[in-house]
C-alpha positions in Angstrom: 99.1 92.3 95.5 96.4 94.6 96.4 95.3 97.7 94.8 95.5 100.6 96.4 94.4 103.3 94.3 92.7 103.8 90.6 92.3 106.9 89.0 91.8 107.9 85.4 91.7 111.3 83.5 90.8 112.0 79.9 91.6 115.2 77.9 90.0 118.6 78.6 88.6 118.8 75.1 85.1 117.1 74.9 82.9 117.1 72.2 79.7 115.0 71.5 79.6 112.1 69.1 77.8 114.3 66.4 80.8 116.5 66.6 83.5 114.1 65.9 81.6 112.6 63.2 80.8 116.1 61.4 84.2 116.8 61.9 86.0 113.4 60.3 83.3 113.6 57.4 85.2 116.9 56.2 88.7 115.4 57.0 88.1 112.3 54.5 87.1 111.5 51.8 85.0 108.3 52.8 81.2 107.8 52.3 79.5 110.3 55.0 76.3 108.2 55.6 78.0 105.0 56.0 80.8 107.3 58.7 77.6 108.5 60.4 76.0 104.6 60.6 79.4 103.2 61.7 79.9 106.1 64.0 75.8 105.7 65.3 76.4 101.9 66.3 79.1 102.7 68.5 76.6 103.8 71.1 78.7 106.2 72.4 77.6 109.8 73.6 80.7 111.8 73.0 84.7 111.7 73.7 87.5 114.1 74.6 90.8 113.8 72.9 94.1 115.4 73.4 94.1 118.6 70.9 91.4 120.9 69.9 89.1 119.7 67.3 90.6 121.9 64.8 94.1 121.4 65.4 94.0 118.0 63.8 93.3 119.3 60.0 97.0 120.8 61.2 98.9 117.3 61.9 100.6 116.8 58.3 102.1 113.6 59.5 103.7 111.2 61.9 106.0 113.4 63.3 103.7 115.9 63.8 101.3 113.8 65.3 103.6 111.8 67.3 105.5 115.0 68.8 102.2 116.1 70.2 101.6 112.7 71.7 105.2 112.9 73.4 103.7 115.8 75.0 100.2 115.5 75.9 100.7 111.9 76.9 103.3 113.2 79.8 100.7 115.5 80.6 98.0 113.2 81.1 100.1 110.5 82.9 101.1 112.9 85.4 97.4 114.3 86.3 96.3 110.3 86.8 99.5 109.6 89.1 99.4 112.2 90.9 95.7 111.5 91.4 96.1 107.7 93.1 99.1 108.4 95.1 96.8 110.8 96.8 94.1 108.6 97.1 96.2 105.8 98.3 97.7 107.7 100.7 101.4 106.7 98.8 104.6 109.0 98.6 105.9 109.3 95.2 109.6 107.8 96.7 107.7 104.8 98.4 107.1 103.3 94.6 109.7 100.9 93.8 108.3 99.5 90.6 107.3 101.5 87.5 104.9 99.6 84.3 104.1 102.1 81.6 101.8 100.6 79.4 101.1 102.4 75.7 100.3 101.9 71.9 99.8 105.4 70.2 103.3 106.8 70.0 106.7 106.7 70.6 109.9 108.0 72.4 113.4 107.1 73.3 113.8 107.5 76.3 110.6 105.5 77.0 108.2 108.6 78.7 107.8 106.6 82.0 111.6 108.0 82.3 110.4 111.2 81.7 107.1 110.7 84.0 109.5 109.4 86.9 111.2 112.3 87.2 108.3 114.7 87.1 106.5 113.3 90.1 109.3 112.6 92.4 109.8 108.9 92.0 113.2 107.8 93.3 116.3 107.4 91.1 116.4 103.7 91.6 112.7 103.1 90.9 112.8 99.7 88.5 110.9 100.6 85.2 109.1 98.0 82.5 108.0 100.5 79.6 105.9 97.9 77.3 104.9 98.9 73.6 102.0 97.1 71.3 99.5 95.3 73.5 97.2 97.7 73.0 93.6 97.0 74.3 94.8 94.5 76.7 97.5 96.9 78.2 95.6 98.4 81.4 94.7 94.1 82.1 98.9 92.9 81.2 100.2 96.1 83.1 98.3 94.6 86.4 99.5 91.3 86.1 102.9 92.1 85.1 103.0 94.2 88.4 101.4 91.5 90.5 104.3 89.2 88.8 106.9 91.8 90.5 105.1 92.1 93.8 105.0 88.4 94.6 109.0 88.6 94.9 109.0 91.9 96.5 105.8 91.7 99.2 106.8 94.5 101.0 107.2 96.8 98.0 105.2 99.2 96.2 104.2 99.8 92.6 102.4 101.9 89.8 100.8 100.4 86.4 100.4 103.7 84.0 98.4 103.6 80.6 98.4 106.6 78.0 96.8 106.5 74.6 96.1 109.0 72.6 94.1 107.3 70.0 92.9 110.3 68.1 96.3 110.9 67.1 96.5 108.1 65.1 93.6 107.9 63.1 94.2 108.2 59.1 92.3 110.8 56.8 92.8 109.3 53.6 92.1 105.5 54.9 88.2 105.0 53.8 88.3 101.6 55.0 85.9 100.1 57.1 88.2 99.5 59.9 89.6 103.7 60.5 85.6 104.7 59.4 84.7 102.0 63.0 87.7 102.8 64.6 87.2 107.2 63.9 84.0 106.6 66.0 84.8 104.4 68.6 88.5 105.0 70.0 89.4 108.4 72.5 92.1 109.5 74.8 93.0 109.2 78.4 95.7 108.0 80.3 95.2 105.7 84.0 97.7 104.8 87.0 97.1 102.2 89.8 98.6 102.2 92.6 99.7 98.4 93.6 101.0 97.1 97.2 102.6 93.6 97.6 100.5 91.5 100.2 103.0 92.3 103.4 102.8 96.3 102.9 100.3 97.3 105.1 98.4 100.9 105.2 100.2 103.6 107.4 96.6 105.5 108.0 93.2 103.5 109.1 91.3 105.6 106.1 93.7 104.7 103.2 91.8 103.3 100.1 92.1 99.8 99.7 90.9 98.1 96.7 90.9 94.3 95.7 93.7 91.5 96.0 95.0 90.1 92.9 94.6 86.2 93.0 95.9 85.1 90.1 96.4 86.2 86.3 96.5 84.2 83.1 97.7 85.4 79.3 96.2 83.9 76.0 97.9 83.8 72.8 96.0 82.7 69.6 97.8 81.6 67.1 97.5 82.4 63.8 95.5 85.9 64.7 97.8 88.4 64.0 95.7 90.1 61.8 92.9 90.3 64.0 94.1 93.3 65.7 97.2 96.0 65.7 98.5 98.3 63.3 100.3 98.9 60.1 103.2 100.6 60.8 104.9 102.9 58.2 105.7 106.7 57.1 101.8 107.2 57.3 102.1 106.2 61.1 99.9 103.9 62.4 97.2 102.4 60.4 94.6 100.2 61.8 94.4 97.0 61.3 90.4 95.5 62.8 89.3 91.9 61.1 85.4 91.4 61.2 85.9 88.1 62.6 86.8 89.5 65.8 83.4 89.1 67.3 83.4 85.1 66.5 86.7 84.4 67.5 85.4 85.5 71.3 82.4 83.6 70.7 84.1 81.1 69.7 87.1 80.8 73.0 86.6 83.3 75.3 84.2 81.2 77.4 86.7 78.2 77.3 89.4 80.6 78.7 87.3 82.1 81.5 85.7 78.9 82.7 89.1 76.9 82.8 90.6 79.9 84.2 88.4 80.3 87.2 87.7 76.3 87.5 91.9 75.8 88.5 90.9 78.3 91.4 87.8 76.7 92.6 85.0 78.9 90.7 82.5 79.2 88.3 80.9 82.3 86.4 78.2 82.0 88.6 80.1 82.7 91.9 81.5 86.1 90.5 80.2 89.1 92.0 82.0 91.5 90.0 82.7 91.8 86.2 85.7 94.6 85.3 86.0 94.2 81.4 87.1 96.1 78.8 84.7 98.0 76.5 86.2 97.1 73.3 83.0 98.1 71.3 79.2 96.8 71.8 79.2 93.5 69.1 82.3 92.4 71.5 80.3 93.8 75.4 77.4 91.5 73.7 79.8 88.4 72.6 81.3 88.4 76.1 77.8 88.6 78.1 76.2 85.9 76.1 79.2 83.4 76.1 79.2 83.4 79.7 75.5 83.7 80.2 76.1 86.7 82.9 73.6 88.0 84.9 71.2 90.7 83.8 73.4 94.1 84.5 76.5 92.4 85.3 78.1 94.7 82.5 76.4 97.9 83.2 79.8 100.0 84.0 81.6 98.1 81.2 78.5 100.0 79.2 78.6 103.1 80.7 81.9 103.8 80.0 82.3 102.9 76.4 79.0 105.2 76.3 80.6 108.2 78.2 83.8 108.4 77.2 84.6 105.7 74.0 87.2 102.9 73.5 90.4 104.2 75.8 92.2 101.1 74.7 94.5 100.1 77.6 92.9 102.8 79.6 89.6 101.8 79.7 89.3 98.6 81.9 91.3 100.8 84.7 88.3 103.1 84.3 85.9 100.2 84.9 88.0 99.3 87.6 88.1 102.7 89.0 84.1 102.4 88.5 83.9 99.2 90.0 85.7 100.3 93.1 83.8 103.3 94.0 80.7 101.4 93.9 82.3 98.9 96.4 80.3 95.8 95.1 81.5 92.5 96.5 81.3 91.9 100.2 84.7 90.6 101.9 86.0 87.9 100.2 83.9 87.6 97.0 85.4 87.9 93.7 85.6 89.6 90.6 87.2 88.9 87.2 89.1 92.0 85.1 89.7 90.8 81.5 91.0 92.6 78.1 90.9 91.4 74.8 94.2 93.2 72.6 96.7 92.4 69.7 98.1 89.3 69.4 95.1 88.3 69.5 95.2 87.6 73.1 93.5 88.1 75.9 94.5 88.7 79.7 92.4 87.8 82.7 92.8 89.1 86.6 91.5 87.2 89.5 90.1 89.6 91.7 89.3 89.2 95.5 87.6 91.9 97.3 
């Protein structure tokens, strides 16, 4: 498939780092210097979420806090659709495939029912609403899609990711895992706009991104508890192993290299990196393993820095990133990888 169009939006309501760690400090009762170091070696500069800083000492529970998701998340999805059909130059009723991709709330009917009939996508448009990949989402959503457009060439298709991660973050949890996760995680929802191979544009200046080449999943087994969430009346609670780090250390670069060997490539011969900022011990794990070039990360970087963790959100915003700065000449490539729950990982042949 190719990609047409990338856009990504995050809440309206910014505040700086400092802010958000002031602000959690007063909410909980954990151990303010070690919340201020945790929230310090983040590296990130600030982050928006989806309510008013003081609305959250309001949220009483999951309900509450899940009922504001249902609402904000519709909200959000809709500005980032909206947003890459126009920049692909695509008609809401020209989408024929719908993947909503989303880890912070919950609703029946799944809101990509909801989001389909708020921007005028056809009655018959076939949806996949998936639940619990988390981190990896934005990466799976893509190759899900590509999956669908490989029987359906001449078809179109949009992968939309909303999380609204400050929503789920527990006051009364002091351990280390919410104290990382309170400073790293924001909101912000993404759609991409996909065309199978044989659709062609119907303007010369339509925005054309990359080809999908070829995907591969990862399962690890026995790492459930590396990553995901305790689910209860509390809501979500997060679940964040330390060991994280080494378990990329120890396979990512297996993965990767295999991976790109069955297609001809090495490291070496890709031009463009699109990962996921999952936090700077695991930006660092995944440069060193595959001995990268010096800056071949810097947009992975700058958006953890500028906006936080986005879970599946953020490696479309690197994408989006990676696109604008137009950096692989015609028929170069680029790998777009996310680590999530599972643990697994997903990786995304690129081909400019």
């Amino acid at each position: 498939m190719r990609i047409a169009a990338v856009d990504t939006v995050v809440p309206d309501h910014r505040y700086s780092q400092a802010e958000l760690t002031e602000a959690f400090a007063r909410l909980s009762s954990a151990d303010h210097g070690l919340l201020r170091r945790f929230h310090e070696a983040t590296q990130i500069t600030g982050r928006s979420l989806a309510l008013p800083l003081e609305d959250y000492e309001r949220l009483d529970g999951f309900t509450a806090a899940n009922d504001q998701y249902v609402t904000h998340a519709l909200d959000l999805a809709e500005r980032a659709v909206k947003e890459a059909l126009a920049r692909s130059g695509t008609a809401p009723e020209q989408i024929d495939h719908l993947v909503w991709c989303s880890s912070t709330g919950v609703a029946t009917p799944s809101l990509d029912a909801r989001l389909a009939q708020r921007v005028g996508l056809r009655p018959d448009v076939k949806r996949v609403p998936v639940f619990g990949l988390g981190c990896a989402g934005g990466a799976a959503g893509l190759a899900r899609m590509n999956d669908l457009l490989l029987g359906h060439p001449l078809q179109a298709g949009l992968v939309v990711c909303v999380e609204l991660c400050s929503l789920t973050v527990q006051r009364e949890d002091t351990s280390v895992a919410n104290l990382v996760a309170s400073g790293l995680f924001g909101d912000g929802a993404g759609a991409v706009v996909a065309w199978g191979d044989e659709r062609s544009p119907t303007t010369p200046d339509q925005a054309v991104g990359p080809s999908v080449i070829a995907t591969r999943s990862r399962l690890y087994p026995d790492t459930e508890r590396i990553m995901g969430w305790e689910v209860g009346e509390h809501g979500f609670r997060i679940v964040l192993a330390a060991d994280l780090v080494e378990l990329v250390e120890a396979e990512l670069a297996g993965d990767v290299t295999g991976f790109l060997a069955d297609h001809g490539l090495s490291p070496a011969e890709v031009t463009s990196w699109v990962c996921h900022p999952g936090g700077p011990k695991v930006i660092e794990a995944i440069d060193q393993v595959l001995s990268l070039r010096p800056g071949a990360l810097d947009l992975t970087w700058h958006s953890l820095q500028a906006i936080g963790n986005l879970s599946s959100v953020s490696v479309l915003n690197v994408l989006q990133e990676t696109i604008a700065r137009r950096p692989g000449e015609p028929g170069e490539h680029g790998l777009l990888m996310a680590l999530g729950p599972g643990f697994s990982a997903e990786l995304v042949l690129l081909r400019w």
